[in-house]
N, C-alpha and C positions, 0 to 999 in steps of 0.2 A: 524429091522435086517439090512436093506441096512446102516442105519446110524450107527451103531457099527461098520460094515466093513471099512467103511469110517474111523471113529475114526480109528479105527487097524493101517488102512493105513497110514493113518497121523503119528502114535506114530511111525510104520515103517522107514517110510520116515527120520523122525528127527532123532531116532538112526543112521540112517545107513549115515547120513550126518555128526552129530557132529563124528562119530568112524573116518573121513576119514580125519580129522582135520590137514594140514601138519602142523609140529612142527615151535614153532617161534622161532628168532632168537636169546634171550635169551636161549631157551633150545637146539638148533642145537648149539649155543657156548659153552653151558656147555658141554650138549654129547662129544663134540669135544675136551676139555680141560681134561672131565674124561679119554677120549682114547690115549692122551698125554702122559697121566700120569702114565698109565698102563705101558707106555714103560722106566721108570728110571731107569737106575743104566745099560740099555742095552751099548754094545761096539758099539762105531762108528769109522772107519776106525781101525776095528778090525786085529789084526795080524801085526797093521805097528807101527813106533815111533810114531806116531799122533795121536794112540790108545785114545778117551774118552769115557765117558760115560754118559750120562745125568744126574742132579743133579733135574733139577728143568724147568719146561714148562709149560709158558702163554700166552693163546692166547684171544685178544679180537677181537672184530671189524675190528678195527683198530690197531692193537697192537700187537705185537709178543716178546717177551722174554726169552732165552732159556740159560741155567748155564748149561757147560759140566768141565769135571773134566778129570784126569789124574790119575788110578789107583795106590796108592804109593806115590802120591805127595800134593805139595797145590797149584799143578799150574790148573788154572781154567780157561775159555774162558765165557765171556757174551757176548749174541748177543742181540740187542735192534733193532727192525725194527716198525717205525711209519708210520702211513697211508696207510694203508695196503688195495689197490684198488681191492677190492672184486669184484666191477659193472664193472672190466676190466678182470677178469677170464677168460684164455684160455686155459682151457683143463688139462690135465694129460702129464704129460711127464714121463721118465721110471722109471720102479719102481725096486728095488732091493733089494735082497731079505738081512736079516742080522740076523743069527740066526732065534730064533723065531720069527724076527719083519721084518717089510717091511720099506722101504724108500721111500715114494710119494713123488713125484715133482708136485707141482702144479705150472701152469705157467698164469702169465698176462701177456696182451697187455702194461702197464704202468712199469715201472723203481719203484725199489724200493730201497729207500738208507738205507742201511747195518751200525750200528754202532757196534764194537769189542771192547771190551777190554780183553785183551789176556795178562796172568800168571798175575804177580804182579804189572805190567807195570802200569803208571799212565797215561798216553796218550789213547787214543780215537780214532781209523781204521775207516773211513767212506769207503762206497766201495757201488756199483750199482749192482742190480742181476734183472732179470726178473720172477723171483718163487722162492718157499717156497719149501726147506724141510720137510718133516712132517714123524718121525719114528713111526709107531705105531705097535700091534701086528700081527702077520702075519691074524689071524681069527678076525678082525676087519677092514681090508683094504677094503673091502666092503661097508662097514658099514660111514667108515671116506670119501670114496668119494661122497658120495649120501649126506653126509651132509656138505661136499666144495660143491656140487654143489647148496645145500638148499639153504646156505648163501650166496652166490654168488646171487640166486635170491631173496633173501631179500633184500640186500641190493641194487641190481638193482633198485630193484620196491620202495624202499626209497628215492632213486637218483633220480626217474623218476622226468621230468619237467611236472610238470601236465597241463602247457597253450599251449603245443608243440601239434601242431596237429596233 
């Protein structure tokens, strides 16, 4: 009898270990790209001549690219952001609200350089920012910071120098 309970405990132990499993950094990116996504065709700087609305957003790792449109037109903005310093992540900056959707600011310690191509122009905007807009749906802004902050520590703990004492 004592050894069945044993067993139990054991089986116990291993469920309630793997269920507590934090997600990697393949599925906190996908999460993150589904919650993106959710937000297309929303108005950003709604109500002004700047009026767009998403087209199209990806995000990886490292990697950010985002197609905004002009309602009535075929003037279109890409933003292309490379190297996107996740293991320099600091914190949340304001959020605001748009429509249904929110606008997170996320902010790093590191510069990030900004590449535009804005309407039908053939030229190329480089530009410096320190954080990421991220529009996602107002009942997911929860959800999309817990998983900036996942990545953020994956990719930390990928970065770590492992002979640093």
């Amino acid at each position: 009898m004592k050894r069945l309970f044993t067993c139990c405990y054991f089986f116990m132990c291993t469920f309630a270990a793997q269920a507590q499993q934090k997600p990697t950094q393949e599925a906190t990116l996908a999460f993150m790209n589904r919650v993106l996504n959710e937000a297309k065709g929303v108005a950003v700087d709604k109500g002004t001549s700047n009026e767009h609305r998403y087209l199209d957003v990806t995000l990886r790792k490292d990697y950010y690219h985002s197609q905004t449109a002009i309602p009535g037109s075929d003037y279109t903005n890409n933003v292309y952001i490379e190297g996107i310093p996740w293991d320099t992540f600091d914190g949340f900056g304001r959020s605001t609200e748009i429509g249904n959707c929110t606008d997170i600011f996320v902010r790093f310690k590191a510069t990030l350089r900004v590449s535009m191509k804005r309407g039908d122009t053939q030229s190329w905007d480089s530009f410096y920012i320190n954080g990421l807009d991220f529009i996602v749906l107002t009942e997911k802004t929860d959800s999309f910071r817990k998983a900036c902050l996942r990545l953020a520590e994956t990719v930390t703990e990928e970065n770590k120098d492992p002979f640093k004492d």
